[in-house]
C-alpha positions as CSV (number, residue, x, y, z in Angstrom):
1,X,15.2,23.3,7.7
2,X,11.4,23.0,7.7
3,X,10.2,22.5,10.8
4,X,7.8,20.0,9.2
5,X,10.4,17.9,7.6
6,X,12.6,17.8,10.8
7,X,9.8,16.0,12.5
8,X,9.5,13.7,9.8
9,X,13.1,13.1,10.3
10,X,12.5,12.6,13.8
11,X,9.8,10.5,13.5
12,X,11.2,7.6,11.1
13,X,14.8,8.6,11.4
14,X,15.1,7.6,15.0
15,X,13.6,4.1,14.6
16,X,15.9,3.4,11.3
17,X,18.5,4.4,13.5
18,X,17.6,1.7,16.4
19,X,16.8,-0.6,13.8
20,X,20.2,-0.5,12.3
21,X,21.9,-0.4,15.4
22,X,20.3,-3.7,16.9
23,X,21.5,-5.1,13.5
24,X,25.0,-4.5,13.7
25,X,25.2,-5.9,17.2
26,X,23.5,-9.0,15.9
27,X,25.7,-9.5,13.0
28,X,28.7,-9.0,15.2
29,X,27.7,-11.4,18.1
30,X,26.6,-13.7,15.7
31,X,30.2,-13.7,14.3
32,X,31.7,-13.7,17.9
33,X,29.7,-17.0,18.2
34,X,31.1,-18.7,14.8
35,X,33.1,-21.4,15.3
36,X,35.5,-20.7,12.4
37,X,39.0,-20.2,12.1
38,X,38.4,-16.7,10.7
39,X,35.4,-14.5,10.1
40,X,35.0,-11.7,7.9
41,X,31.8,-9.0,8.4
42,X,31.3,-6.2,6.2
43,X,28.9,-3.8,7.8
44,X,27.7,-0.7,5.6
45,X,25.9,1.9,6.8
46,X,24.9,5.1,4.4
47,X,28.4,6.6,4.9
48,X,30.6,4.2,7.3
49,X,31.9,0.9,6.8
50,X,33.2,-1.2,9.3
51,X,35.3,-4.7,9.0
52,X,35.3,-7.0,11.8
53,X,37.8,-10.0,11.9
54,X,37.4,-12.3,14.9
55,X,40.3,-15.7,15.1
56,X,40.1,-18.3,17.1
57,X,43.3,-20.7,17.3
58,X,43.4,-24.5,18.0
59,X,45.6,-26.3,20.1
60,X,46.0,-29.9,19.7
61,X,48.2,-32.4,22.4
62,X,49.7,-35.6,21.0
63,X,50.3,-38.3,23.6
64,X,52.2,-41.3,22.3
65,X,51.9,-44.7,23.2
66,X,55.0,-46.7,24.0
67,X,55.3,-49.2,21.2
68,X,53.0,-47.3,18.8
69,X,53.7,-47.2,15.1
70,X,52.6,-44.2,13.2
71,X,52.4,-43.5,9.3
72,X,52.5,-40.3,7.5
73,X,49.9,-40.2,4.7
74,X,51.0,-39.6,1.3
75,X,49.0,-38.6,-2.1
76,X,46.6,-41.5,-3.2
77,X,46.4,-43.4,-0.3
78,X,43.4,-44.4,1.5
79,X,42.9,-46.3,4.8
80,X,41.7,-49.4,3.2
81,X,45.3,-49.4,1.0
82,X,47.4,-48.3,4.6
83,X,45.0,-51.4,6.0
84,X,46.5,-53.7,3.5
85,X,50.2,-52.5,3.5
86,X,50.4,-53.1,7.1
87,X,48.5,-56.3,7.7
88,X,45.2,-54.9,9.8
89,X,41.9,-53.3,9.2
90,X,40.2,-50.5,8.3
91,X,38.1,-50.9,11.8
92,X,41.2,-51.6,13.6
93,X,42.9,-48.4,12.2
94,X,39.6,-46.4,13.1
95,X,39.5,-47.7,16.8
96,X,43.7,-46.4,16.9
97,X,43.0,-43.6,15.6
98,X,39.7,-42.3,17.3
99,X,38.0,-39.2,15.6
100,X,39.4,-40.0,12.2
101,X,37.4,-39.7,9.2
102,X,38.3,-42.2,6.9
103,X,36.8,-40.6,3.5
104,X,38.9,-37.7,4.2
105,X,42.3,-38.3,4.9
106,X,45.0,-35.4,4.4
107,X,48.7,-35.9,2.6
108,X,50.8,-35.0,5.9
109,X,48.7,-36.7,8.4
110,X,50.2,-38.9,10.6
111,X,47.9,-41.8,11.9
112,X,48.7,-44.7,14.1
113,X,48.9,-47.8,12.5
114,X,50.0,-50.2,15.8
């Protein structure tokens, strides 16, 4: 090789090199940091490729409350409609249930309704 071009090589090469590197690690701390269930980086150099998957996993505790009623939501309902079926409130269902989100209610969740 041409001594000439090697230096040019060196010269811009090297940086490119450093530049890319400090990239990657970036991407992948960044996707250490994400606070999703699963994450999915594709990093391509010129001739590698390199797939990261990071998981985190939730735990969640149930305590119950002796005396406590619970209902299991179905397809169509909303909290105003389990409200009415049961005789209480929508507030009174959100202060049982703290956390909930009452414009987003899941078939197969099971809230507290006493």
């Amino acid at each position: 090789m041409d001594p000439r071009r090697r230096e040019q090589l060196t010269r811009y090469g090297a940086p490119a090199a450093f530049l890319a590197a400090v990239t990657i690690a970036a991407i992948l701390v960044k996707a250490g940091l994400n606070g999703s269930s699963s994450t999915t980086v594709a990093i391509t150099s010129s001739s590698t490729a390199r797939t990261t998957t990071a998981a985190t996993t939730t735990t969640t505790t149930e305590t119950t409350t002796p005396g406590a009623e619970y209902y299991v939501v179905v397809s169509g309902d909303t909290l105003g409609s389990i409200a009415q079926k049961y005789n209480t409130t929508v507030d009174e269902l959100t202060t049982l249930n703290l956390g909930i989100d009452p414009t987003a209610l899941t078939v197969g969740q099971k809230i507290r309704i006493k």
